[in-house]
Phi, psi and omega in degrees: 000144175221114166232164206264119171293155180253140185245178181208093181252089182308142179314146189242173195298321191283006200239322171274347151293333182268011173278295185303344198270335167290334184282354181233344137329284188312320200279333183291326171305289151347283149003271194304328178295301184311319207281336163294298169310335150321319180299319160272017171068337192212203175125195198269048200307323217284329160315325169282283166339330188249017187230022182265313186292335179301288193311295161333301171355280182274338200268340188260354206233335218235303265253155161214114199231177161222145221243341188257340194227121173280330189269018190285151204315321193234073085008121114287132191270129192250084191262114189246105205281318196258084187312312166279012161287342183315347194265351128304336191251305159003299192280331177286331169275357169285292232291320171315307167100053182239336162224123210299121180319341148329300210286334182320347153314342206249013195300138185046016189256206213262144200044025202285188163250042190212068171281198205266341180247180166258107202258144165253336154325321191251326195251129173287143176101329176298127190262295213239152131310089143327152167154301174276103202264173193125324181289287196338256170000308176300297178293339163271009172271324175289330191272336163293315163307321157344268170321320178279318179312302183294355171071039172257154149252033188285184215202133148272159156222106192284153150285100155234173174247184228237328174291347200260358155327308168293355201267078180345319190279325169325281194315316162299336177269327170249045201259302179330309194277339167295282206309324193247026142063042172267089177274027192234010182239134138275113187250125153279036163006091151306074198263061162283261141173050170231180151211192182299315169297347193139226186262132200287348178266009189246352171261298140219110202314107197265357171275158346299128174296304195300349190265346198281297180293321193290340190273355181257006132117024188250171179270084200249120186248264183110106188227177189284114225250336165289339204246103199324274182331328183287317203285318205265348126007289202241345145305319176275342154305314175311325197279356212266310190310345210277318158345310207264325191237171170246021176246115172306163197254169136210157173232115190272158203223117165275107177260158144220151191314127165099005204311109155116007183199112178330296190293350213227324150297353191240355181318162145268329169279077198245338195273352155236106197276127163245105172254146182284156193319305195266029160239034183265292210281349128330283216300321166295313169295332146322271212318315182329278183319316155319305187277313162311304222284307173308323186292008212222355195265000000 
């Protein structure tokens, strides 16, 4: 088993600039989430909210990419497994500048390039078509061995949930990615503790997640999944490691549903949101009022 010892390394000026800089990523990604659910009254908002930091993390601090050309070869690939998560991941490719911040307005609507799941046919930058979950994972152990054959150094990174957990075919891929030794995948875990049916530990109990992954031969870190530091923290532990070892990663990410905006955290009804017309602009205003009141503490 590998589980990630924990340090405590006071911060250096330049690491807390790339803290503030996912934090203010995150918080416009945010922004950008409401004013997409707004367009259609509901949607997986709460979801975008507690998954902007993740998503800011890596695209603003780890990914290498060029925005103006989505396919270039030696990429990184950003596997977004949990298709309805697109509407989070929108907002991180406007923040990327790989989708123009306009078009997030066209979000779920009819010819749009922004559905409501994440399609890789329609959206630059979408690596896989997400939706029925449990896949992801599988395509990034293949695309990662892939990738290693060919002597790229590009690097995956999956995007998955804490439901998806329930799902036989994860545990085979990453029973797949320990055995064939991919130190180039990385998995991020939505450790929110929902699903469709409800709360993930009363559909079914997936703890301890970290003794679970480490015995499958991954490298496991587990952090405040809300928190810029924590995240870049245990992203930059994985990139110092990469040298050294041949063992995939994961960072299981503790969120919460609704992150940063009060009225939208206490849903009890959270994991497809019907939000009402006069209460999106609550919702901006929370957000606002959060993010000033920290930026001032």
């Amino acid at each position: 088993m590998t589980l990630a010892p924990v340090t405590a390394t006071p911060p250096s000026a330049e690491f807390a600039a790339r803290v503030a800089e996912v934090e203010e990523s995150a918080y416009r990604a945010r922004h950008y989430a409401l004013n997409m659910g707004e367009v259609q009254g509901q949607g997986y908002v709460g979801q975008a909210l507690g998954s902007a930091d993740m998503f800011a993390a890596v695209y603003r601090d780890q990914l290498r990419y060029r925005p103006e050309d989505p396919h270039w070869a030696e990429r990184d690939r950003f596997l977004l497994s949990t298709g309805h998560y697109a509407i989070g991941h929108y907002a991180a490719l406007a923040e990327a500048g790989i989708v123009p911040v306009d078009e997030l307005d066209s979000y779920g609507s009819d010819d749009s390039r922004l559905p409501m799941s994440g399609m890789a046919s329609y959206t630059p930058g979408m690596e896989i078509s997400g939706g029925s979950l449990g896949h992801g994972l599988t395509v990034a152990v293949g695309m990662a061995l892939g990738l290693r054959l060919q002597h790229s150094p590009a690097r995956i990174f999956n995007f998955l949930s804490d439901g998806e957990l329930d799902e036989g075919s994860t545990w085979e891929a990453a029973m797949g990615a320990h055995h064939h030794r991919l130190g180039n995948l990385t998995a991020l875990v939505d450790m929110n503790a929902l699903q469709a049916d409800g709360a993930t530990r009363t559909v079914l109990g997936i703890e301890p997640a970290e003794e679970k992954w480490a015995s499958f031969g991954w490298y496991t870190q587990r952090v405040d999944g809300n928190s810029a530091q924590a995240l870049l923290t245990a992203l930059d532990t994985i990139a110092d490691r990469a040298g050294a070892t041949a063992q995939p990663s994961v960072i299981l990410c503790d969120t919460k549903v609704g992150k940063g905006v009060p009225l939208l955290e206490q849903r009890e009804k959270a994991h497809f949101m019907r939000i009402e017309e006069h209460e999106w602009q609550i919702c901006r205003e929370q957000l606002t009022a959060g993010h000033e009141g920290k930026a001032s503490a």
